[in-house]
N, C-alpha and C positions, 0 to 999 in steps of 0.2 A: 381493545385492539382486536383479538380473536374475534369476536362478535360484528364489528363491524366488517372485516375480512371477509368473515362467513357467510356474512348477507351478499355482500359484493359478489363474492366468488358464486355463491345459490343467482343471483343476478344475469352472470354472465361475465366473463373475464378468458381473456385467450390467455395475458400472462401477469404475473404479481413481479416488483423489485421489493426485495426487501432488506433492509440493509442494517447494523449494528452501528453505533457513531458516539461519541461522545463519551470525554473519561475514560474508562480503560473495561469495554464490552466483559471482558473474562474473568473480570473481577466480580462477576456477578454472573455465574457459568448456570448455576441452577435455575436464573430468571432467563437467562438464552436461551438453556437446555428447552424449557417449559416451552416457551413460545414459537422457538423452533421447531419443536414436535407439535404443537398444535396447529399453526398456519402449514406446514407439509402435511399433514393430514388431511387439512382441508382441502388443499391443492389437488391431493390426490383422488380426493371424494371426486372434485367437479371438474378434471382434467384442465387443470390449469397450468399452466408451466411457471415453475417457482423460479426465479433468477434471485439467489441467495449472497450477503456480501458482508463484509466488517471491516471496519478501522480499526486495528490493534498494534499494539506496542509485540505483541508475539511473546511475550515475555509467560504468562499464566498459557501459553499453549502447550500441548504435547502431543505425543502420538494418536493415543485414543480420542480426546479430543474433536483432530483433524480429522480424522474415521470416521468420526460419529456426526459432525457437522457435514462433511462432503459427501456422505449417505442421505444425508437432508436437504443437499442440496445448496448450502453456503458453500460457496468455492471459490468466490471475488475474496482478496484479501488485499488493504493497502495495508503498508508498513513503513513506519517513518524513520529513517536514519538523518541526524544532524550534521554528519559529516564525517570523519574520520575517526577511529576510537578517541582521542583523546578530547577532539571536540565534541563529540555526540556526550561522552560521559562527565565532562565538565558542566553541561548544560541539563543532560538528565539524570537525573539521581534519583534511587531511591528513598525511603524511607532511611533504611538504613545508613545514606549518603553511600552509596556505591554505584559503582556505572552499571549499565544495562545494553552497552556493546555488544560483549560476547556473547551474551546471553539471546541477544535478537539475532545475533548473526548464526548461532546452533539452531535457533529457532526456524531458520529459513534455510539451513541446510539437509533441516529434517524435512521438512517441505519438501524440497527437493530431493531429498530420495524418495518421496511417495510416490504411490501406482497413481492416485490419484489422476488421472490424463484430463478431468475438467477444471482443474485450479488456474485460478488466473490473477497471478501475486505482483502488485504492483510496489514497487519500492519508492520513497519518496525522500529522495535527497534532498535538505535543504543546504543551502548556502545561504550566506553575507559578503557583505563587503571585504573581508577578510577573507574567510574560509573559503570561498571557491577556489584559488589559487592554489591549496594546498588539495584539491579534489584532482588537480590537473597531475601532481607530479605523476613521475613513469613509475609503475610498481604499486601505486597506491589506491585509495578506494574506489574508485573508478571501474581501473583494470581489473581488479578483483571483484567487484560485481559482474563486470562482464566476460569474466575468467569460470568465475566459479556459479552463476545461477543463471546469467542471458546466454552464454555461448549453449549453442546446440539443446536450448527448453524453451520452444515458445510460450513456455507456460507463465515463465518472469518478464517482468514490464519495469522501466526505467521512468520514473519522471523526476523533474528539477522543479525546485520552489522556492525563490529568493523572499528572503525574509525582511518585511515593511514592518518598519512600527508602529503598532496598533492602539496602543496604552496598556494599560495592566500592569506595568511596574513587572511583568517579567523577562526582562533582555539584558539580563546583567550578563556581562561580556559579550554582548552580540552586536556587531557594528552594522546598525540597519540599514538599507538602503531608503533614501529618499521617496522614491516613488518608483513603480514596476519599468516605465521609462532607464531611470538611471542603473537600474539590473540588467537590460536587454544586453550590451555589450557581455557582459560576464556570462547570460545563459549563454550567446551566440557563442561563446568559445567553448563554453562543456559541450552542447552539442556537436563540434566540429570535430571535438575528441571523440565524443559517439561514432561519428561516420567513418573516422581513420580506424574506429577499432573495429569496424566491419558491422556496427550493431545494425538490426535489420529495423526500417521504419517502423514495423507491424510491433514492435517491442517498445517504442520511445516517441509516442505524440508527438511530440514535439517538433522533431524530423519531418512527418508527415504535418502542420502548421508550417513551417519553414517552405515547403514547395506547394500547398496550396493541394497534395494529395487525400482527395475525400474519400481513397479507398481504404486507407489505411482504419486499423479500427482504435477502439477506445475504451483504456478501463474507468469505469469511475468510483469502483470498488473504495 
């Protein structure tokens, strides 16, 4: 990967995405660390502008970390919440069989207090057939994402993601929807809650899809 980079980059390149994906990126911090310092390197040798990014559970992050990655230039982050603590931790478990709510949610508060000013942290709430409803009540996960990381940081980004069944024998308690089709009503209503709570499009795709606005931007961290 570095080698071919390097030629690329020796080649000619205005700018690299490079992204983290698959599994859990942090559990494997020494093989990030490595290739992260080496493609930034490179970038920097031939003036390349690195657009750095990862799928994490947020769970193996910490302060230093996020320091040392956002100096390098990773600062797209998505992060996947399943719904509310009790559904999110019913569905994800550790090893240990324990939830990992609170622990993604410290995760993204630390976030949030960083200086950081290039992060651009996308949340990804999934729902079902079930569980969006309970996304809707007043007071609940919802509000409190956009209470405590989208109100006043454009740095947090909101997306929704209805959950189709795929195979793999992993949905035990998860009431799938049929096809993206028969989830459109249910997104159409969490976003409507977006807009009563002021959320601004440039924070929630979704919004901007809905009216057809190409200004709006897009993470795909």
């Amino acid at each position: 990967i570095v080698r071919f980079i390097s030629r690329r980059a020796k080649d000619g390149l205005d700018w690299l995405e490079f992204e983290f994906f698959g599994g859990e990126p942090l559990g494997a911090w020494n093989t990030v660390k490595h290739l992260t310092g080496e493609v930034h390197e490179i970038c920097q040798r031939y003036g390349v502008r690195l657009i750095g990014g990862m799928t994490t559970n947020a769970t193996l992050l910490n302060t230093d970390r996020l320091d040392w990655l956002a100096k390098h230039a990773i600062t797209g982050f998505q992060i996947t919440l399943d719904g509310p603590r009790a559904v999110h931790d019913a569905r994800r478990m550790s090893a240990q069989r324990t939830g990992s709510f609170d622990v993604i949610w410290q995760r993204m508060e630390m976030m949030r207090a960083s200086k950081h000013v290039d992060l651009d942290v996308t949340i990804r709430v999934h729902f079902d057939a079930c569980s969006w409803t309970v996304l809707l009540e007043k007071g609940g996960l919802l509000d409190k994402i956009v209470e405590t990381f989208l109100r006043d940081d454009p740095r947090f980004k909101l997306y929704f993601n209805s959950l189709n069944n795929w195979g793999g024998g992993s949905g035990e308690g998860v009431k799938f929807f049929t096809s993206r089709r028969q989830s459109q009503p249910a997104l159409e209503k969490l976003l409507a809650h977006m807009r009563e709570a002021g959320v601004d499009p440039s924070q929630a795709s979704q919004l901007c899809e809905e009216t057809g606005d190409q200004a709006c931007s897009v993470c795909y961290a």
